[in-house]
C-alpha positions in Angstrom: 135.5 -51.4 194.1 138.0 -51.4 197.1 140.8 -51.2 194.7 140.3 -48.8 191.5 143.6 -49.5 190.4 143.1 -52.5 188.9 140.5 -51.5 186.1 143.4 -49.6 184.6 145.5 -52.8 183.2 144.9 -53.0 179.2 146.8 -55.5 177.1 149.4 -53.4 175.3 148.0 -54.7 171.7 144.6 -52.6 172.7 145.6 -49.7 174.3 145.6 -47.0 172.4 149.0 -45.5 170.5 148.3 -42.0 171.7 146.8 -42.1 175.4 149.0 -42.0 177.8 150.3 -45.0 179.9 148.2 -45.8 182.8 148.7 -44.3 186.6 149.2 -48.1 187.9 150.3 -50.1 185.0 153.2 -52.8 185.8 156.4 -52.3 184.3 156.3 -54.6 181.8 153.6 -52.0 179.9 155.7 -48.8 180.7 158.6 -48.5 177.9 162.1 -47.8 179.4 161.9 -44.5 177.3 159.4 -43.3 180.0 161.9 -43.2 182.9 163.3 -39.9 181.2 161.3 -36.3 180.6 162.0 -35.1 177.3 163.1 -31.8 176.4 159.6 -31.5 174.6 158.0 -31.6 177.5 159.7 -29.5 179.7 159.6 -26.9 177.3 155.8 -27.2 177.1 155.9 -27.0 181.4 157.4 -24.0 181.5 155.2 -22.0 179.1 151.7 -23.4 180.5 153.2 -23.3 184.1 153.6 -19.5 183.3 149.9 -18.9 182.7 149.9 -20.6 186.2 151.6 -18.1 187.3 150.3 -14.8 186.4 146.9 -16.0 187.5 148.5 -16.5 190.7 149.8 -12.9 190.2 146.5 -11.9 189.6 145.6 -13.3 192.3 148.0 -12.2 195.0 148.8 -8.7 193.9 145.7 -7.2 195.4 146.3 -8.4 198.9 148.4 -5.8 200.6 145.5 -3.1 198.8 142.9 -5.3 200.7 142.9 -2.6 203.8 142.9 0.4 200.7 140.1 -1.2 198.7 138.0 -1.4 201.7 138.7 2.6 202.6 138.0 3.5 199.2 134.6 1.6 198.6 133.9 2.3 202.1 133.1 -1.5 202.6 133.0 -4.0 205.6 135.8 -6.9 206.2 132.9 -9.6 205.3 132.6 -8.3 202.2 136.0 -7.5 201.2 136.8 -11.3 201.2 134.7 -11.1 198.4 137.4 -9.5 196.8 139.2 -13.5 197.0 136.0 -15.3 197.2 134.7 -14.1 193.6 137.9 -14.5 192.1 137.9 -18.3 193.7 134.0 -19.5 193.4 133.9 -18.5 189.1 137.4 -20.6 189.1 135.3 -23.5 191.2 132.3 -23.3 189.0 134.0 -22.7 185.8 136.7 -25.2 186.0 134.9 -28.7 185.8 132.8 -26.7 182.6 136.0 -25.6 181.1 137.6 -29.4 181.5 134.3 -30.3 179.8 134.6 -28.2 176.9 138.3 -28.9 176.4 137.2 -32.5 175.5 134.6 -30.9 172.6 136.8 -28.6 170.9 140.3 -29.1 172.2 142.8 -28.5 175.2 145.1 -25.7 173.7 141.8 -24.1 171.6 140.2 -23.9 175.7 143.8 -22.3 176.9 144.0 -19.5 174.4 140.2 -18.9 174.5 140.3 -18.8 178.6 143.3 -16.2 178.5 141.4 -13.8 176.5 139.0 -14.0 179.3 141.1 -13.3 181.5 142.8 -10.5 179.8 139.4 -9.2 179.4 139.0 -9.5 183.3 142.1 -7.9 184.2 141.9 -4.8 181.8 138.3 -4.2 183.5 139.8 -4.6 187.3 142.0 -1.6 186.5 139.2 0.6 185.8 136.6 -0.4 188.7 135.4 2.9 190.4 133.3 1.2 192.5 132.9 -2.3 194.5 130.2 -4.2 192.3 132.2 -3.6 189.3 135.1 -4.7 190.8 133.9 -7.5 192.2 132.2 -8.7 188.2 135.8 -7.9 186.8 137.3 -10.4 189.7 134.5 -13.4 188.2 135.7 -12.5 184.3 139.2 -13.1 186.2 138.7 -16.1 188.3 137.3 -17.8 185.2 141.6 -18.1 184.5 142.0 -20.3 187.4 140.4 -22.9 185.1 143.9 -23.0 182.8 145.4 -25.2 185.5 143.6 -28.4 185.1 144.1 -28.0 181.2 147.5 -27.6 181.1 148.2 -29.8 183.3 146.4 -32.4 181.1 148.6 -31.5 178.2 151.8 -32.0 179.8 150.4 -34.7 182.3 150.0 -37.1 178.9 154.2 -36.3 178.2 155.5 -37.7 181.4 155.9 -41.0 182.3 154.3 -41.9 186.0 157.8 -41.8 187.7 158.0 -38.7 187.1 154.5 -37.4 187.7 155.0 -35.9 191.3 157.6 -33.5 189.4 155.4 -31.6 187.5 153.2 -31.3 190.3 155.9 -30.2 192.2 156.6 -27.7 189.0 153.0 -26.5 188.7 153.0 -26.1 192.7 156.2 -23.8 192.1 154.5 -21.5 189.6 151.7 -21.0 192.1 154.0 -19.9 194.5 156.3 -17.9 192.1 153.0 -16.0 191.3 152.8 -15.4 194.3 155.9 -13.8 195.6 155.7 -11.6 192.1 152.2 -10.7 193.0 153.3 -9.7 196.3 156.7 -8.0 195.5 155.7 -6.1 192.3 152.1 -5.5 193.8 153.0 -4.1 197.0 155.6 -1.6 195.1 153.1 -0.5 192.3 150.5 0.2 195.0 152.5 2.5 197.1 153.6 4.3 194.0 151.0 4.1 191.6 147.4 3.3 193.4 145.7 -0.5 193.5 144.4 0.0 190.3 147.4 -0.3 188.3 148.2 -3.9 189.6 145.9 -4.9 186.9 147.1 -3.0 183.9 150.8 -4.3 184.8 149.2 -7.5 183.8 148.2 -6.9 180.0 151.1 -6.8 178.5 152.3 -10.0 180.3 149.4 -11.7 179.5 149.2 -11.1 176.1 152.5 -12.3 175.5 152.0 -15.4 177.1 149.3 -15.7 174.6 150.9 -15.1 171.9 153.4 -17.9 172.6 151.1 -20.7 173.8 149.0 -19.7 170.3 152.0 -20.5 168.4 154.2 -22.9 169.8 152.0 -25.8 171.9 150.6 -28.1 170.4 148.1 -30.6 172.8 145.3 -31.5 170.5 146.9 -33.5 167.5 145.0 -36.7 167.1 142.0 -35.4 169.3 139.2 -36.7 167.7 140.6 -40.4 167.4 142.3 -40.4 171.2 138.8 -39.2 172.6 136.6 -41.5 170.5 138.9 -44.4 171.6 139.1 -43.5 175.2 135.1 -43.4 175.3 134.9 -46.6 173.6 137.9 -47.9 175.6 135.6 -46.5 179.0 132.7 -48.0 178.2 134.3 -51.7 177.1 135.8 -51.4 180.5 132.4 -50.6 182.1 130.2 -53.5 180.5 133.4 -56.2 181.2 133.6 -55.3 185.0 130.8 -53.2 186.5 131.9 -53.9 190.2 135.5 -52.3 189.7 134.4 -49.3 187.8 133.4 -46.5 189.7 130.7 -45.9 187.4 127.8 -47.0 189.8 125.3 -47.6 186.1 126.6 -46.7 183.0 124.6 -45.3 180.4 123.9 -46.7 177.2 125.8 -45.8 174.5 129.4 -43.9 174.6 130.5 -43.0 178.4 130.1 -39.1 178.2 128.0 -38.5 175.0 124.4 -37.9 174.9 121.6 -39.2 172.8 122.5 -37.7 169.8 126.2 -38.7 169.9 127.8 -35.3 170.9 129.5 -34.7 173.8 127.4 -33.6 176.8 128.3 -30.5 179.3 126.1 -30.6 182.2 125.0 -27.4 182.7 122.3 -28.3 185.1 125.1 -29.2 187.6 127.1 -25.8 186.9 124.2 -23.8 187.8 123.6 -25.8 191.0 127.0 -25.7 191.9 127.4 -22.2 191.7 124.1 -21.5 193.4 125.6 -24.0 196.3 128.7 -22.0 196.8 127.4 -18.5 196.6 124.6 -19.2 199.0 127.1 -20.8 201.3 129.6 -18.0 201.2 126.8 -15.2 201.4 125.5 -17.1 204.9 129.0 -16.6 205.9 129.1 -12.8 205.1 125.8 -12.1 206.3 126.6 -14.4 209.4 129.4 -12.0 210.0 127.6 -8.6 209.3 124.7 -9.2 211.9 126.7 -10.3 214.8 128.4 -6.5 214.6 125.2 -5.0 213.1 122.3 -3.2 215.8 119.8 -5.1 217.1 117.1 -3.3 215.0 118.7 -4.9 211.7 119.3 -8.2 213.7 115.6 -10.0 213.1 115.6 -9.2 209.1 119.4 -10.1 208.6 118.4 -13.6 210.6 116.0 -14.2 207.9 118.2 -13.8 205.4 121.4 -15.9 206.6 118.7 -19.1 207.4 116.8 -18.2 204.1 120.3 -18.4 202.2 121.4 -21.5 204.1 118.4 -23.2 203.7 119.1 -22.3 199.6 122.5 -23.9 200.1 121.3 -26.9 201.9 119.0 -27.6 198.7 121.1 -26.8 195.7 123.1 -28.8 197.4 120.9 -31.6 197.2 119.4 -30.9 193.7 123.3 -30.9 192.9 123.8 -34.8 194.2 120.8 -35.8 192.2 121.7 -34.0 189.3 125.3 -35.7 189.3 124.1 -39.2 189.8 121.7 -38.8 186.8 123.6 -37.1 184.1 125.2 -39.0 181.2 128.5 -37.0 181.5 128.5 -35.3 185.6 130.2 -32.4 186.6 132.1 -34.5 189.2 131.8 -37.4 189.4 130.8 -38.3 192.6 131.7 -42.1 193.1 135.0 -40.4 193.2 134.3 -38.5 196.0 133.1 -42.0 198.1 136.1 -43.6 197.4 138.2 -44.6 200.3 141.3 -43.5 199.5 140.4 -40.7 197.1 137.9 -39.4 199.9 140.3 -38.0 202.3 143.3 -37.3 199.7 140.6 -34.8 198.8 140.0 -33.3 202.1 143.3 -32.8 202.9 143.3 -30.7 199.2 140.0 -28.7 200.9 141.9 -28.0 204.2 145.0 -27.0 202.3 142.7 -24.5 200.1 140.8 -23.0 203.8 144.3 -22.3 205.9 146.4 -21.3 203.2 143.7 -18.5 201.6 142.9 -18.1 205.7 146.2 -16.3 205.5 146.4 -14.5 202.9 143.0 -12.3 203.9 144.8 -11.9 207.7 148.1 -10.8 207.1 147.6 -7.6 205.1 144.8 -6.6 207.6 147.1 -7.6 210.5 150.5 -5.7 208.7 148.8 -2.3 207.7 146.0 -2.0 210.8 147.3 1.2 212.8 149.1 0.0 215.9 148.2 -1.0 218.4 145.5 -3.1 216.6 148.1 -3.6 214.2 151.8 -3.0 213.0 150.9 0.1 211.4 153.0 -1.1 207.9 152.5 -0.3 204.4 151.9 -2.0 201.0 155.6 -2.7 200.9 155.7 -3.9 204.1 152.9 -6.2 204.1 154.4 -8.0 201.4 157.2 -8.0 203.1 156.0 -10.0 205.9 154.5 -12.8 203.7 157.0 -12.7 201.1 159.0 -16.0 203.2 155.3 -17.8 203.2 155.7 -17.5 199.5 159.8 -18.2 199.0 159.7 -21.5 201.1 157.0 -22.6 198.9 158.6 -21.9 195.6 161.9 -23.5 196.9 159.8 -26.8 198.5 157.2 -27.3 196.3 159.6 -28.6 193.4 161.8 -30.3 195.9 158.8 -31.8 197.2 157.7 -33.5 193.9 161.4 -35.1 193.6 161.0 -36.2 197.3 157.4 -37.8 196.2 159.2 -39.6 193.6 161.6 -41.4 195.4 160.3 -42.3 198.3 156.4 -42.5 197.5 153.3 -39.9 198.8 152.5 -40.8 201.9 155.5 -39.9 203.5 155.5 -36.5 203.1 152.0 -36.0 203.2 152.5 -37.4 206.9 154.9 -35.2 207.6 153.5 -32.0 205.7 150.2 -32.3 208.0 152.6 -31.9 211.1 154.2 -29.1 210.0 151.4 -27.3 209.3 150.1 -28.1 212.4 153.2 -27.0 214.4 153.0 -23.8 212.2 149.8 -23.0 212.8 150.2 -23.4 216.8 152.9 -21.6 216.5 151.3 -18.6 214.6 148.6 -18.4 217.4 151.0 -18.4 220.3 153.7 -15.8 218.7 152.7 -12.8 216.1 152.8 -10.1 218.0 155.6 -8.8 215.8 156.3 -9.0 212.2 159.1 -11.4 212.0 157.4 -13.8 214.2 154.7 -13.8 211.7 156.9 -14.0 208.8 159.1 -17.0 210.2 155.8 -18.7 211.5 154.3 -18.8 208.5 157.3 -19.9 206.7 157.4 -23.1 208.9 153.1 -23.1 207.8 154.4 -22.9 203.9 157.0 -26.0 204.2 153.9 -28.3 205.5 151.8 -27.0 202.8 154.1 -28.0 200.2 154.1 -31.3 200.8 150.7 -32.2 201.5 149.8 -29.9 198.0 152.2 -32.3 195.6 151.8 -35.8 198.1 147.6 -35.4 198.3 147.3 -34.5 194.6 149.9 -37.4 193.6 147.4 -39.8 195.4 144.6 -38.8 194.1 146.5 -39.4 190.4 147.6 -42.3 191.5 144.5 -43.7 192.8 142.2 -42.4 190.1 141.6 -45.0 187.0 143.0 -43.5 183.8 139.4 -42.7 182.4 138.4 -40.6 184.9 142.2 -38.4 185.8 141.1 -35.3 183.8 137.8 -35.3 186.0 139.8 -35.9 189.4 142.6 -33.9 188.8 139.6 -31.3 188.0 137.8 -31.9 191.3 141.2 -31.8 193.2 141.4 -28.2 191.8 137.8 -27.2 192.5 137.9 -28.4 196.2 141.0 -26.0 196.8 139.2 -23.3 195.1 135.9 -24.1 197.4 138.4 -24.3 200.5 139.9 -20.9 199.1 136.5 -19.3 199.2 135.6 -20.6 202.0 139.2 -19.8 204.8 138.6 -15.9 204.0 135.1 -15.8 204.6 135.9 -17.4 208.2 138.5 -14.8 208.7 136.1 -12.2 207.8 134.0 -13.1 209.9 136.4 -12.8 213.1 137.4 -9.8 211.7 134.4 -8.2 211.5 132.8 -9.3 214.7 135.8 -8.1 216.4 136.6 -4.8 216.6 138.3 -1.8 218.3 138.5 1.6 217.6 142.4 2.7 217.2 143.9 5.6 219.1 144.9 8.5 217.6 143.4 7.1 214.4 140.6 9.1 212.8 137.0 7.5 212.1 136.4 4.0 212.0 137.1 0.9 213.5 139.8 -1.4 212.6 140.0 -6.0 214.2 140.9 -6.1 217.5 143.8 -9.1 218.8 141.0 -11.1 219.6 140.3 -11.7 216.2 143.4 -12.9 214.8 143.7 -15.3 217.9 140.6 -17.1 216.5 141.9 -16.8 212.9 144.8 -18.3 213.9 143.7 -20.5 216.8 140.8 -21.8 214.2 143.7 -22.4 211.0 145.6 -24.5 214.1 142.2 -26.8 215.3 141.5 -27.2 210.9 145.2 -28.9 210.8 144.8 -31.1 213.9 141.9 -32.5 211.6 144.1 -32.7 208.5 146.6 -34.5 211.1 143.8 -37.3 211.8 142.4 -37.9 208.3 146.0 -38.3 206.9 146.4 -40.9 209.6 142.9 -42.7 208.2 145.0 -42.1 205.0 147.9 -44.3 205.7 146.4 -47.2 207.0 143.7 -47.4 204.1 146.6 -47.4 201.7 148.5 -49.7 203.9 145.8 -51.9 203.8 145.1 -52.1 199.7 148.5 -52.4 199.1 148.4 -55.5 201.3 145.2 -56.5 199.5 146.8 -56.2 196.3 149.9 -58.0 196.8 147.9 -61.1 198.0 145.9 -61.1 195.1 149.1 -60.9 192.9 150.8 -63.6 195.0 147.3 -65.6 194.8 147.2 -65.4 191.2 
């Protein structure tokens, strides 16, 4: 149990031809062929790292229009983090389903369905005349985040472990290049063209993409027989070694089937998961609309922000039950427990909850009227976070080829610094707009590497059996930390306000605010600074264990 590593070792005669080589298997079973990446697969990177990237566009084109969108709909700051948060919570919900169904009907099938879903999402964004629609188009949307754990998964079974940390460094990249597109092209189209048109600039893009991935990948050959013998291969592991598996009781019969031999999606646990999320986030909101709200509202909002918490609290717990009795879980939450794995994942959460903790303040802060603000446009708010998103497309390759050669906890070590430096750095000096860019560049370097070195542990760490499940957990615990860093800034946002000089009707966040934003981002990586400390010496002390055992035997 203290070491999950070892339940990966198969004799080479019974491993099966078409799975990919185990995370922590010794040389001797990894084929000298492996120390390369073949053309094959790099070509196959690049085209599912671009649908990476243009939901990253999708995502990140909208932000300098945040402060547009809310004069439009006439909405408050809580709820224009909504704008992010329902984009991110369908991604969290629908990612662990989507991972599920690529198992029944295929990986690629799951990809080109999910894109036409988005496409779908997209095209109704650029028609929204009103928040609520706008908001539904953004959950048809997020539902594309759900591509990353899939594609990675493709390409994931094409690289040998050497090179793992590079393409999450290369994923990591198209993140951030969808980024700095979203945030060049978007601010441009919206000072010429209006918000709305971000979306339709997508289509075209998107259906191209689709297009290709339809007719030139390939990731489900063989997916019947690799699947049966994995789940055979799973449970033969299970029955011969119950205390090493994670698997706390395995079920009878296959390991993710259900009684009548198909494989099982537990729906029970998306529903609970997505009530515990929304109810969460909606406590949040609410939190932050009655602290600026009258006092005559005050009593009935109070009942709703405990009622709502007290529904979180629950579906929370109806969740954990759910999980440890279904046949094939949602997550699997013996993951979760794990020594090492547990706090590989928080640092994932923490990096999800500053980085998204950014992007809501720095369009608000950019385009607020000065004094309140720097009184900049579309263009300009881009502008400003447009290093944020360079240094992160320059390091976060780099960053996997550092992981590679001198292992993950290095950087991770260092990345939690960094970010912390950044952060205090942040608080103490924005009061103009190059301090804020070059502050959050400094914030972007330290996110790099605690993005590729956390999610390489968790890999690393993970037995083969479960690394499509962990690698999908990784993802939904950045997308929950995502949901969760604008809602906080919202919150300080909307609590604190001042009404701006010269400026006609309405209110816009005071200084105040963004001191706690950014004071709040700096306390969250002095934590991240402490749990990768708990990191190191847990990993220090099973590699220890495991080289006595090898030098025992």
């Amino acid at each position: 149990m203290d070491d999950l590593k070892k339940d990966e070792r198969t004799p080479d005669s019974e491993a099966p031809k078409k799975l990919p080589q185990p995370l922590s298997s010794s040389k001797a079973v990894v084929p000298e062929t492996s120390e390369k990446i073949r053309t094959s697969a790099w070509i196959t990177l690049a085209i599912l790292g671009s649908t990476v990237l243009i939901t990253m566009y999708g995502e990140t084109m909208l932000l300098p229009a945040i402060r547009d969108i809310i004069r439009d709909f006439d909405i408050s700051y809580t709820t224009s983090s909504w704008i992010l948060t329902a984009y991110l919570i369908s991604g969290a919900v629908s990612t662990p389903i989507v991972g599920k169904l690529s198992d029944i009907y295929g990986r690629k099938k799951m990809v080109v369905i999910i894109l036409i879903i988005y496409i779908i999402g997209i095209s109704a964004g650029g028609v929204s005349t009103n928040i609520s629609f706008l908001l539904i188009a953004r959950v048809i949307q997020g539902i594309g985040i759900s591509v990353f754990p899939i594609a990675f998964g493709i390409i994931r079974d094409q690289l040998p472990k050497e090179k793992l940390a590079i393409g999450v460094g290369v994923f990591s990249s198209m993140f951030a290049a969808g980024s700095v597109v979203g945030l060049a092209v978007g601010g441009t189209i919206i000072n010429n063209f209006g918000w709305h048109a971000t979306f339709l600039s997508i289509v075209p893009v998107a259906i191209i993409l689709w297009v290709i991935i339809n007719r030139f990948i390939h990731g489900d050959n063989n997916r019947a027989e690799t699947v049966e013998k994995e789940d055979n291969l799973a449970q033969a592991d299970a029955n011969a070694d119950t205390e090493s598996s994670i698997v706390h009781s395995p079920k009878p019969g296959r390991v993710g089937f259900n009684s009548n031999g198909m494989r099982s999606l537990d729906v029970k646990g998306a529903i609970t998961l997505a009530v515990t999320i929304a109810s969460f986030l909606l406590t949040l909101t609410y939190i932050g609309n009655s602290s600026s709200s009258s006092n005559i509202s005050a009593y009935p909002t109070q009942i709703i922000v405990v009622s709502l918490a007290l529904l979180s609290t629950a579906s929370l717990v109806l969740f954990v039950i759910i999980e440890r009795r279904a046949a094939s879980p949602l997550i699997e939450l013996s993951l979760m427990t794990h020594k090492i794995l547990l706090p590989a994942n928080l640092l994932i959460l923490i990096f999800g909850i500053t980085m998204l903790m950014v992007y809501q303040t720095t369009p608000i802060l950019v385009r607020s009227p000065q004094p309140l603000g720097f009184g900049g446009d579309a263009v300009a708010s881009a502008t400003v976070q447009l290093p944020f998103m360079i240094v992160i497309l320059v390091f976060a390759p780099s960053s996997g080829f550092i992981v590679s050669k001198i292992g993950n906890l290095k950087p991770t070590v260092a990345g939690t610094i960094i970010m912390t430096v950044g952060f205090f750095s942040l608080f103490i000096f924005h009061s103009t707009e190059f301090m804020v860019a070059i502050n959050l560049a400094i914030v972007a370097a330290g996110i790099s590497l605690i993005q590729v070195g956390a999610f390489n542990i968790t890999m690393e760490y993970t037995p083969l059996r479960f690394s499509g499940v962990s690698l999908g957990m990784s993802v939904v615990l950045v997308l929950i930390g995502s949901s969760i860093g604008p809602a906080i800034a919202a919150i300080y946002m909307q609590t604190h306000q001042e009404l701006a000089k010269g400026v006609g009707s309405g209110s816009f966040p005071s200084p105040v605010s963004y001191n706690l934003i950014f004071l709040t981002a700096a306390l969250i990586s002095v934590i991240s600074v402490s749990i990768v400390m708990i990191l190191k010496r847990r990993m220090t002390q099973s590699s220890l264990k495991k080289s006595e055992m090898e030098a025992t035997n």
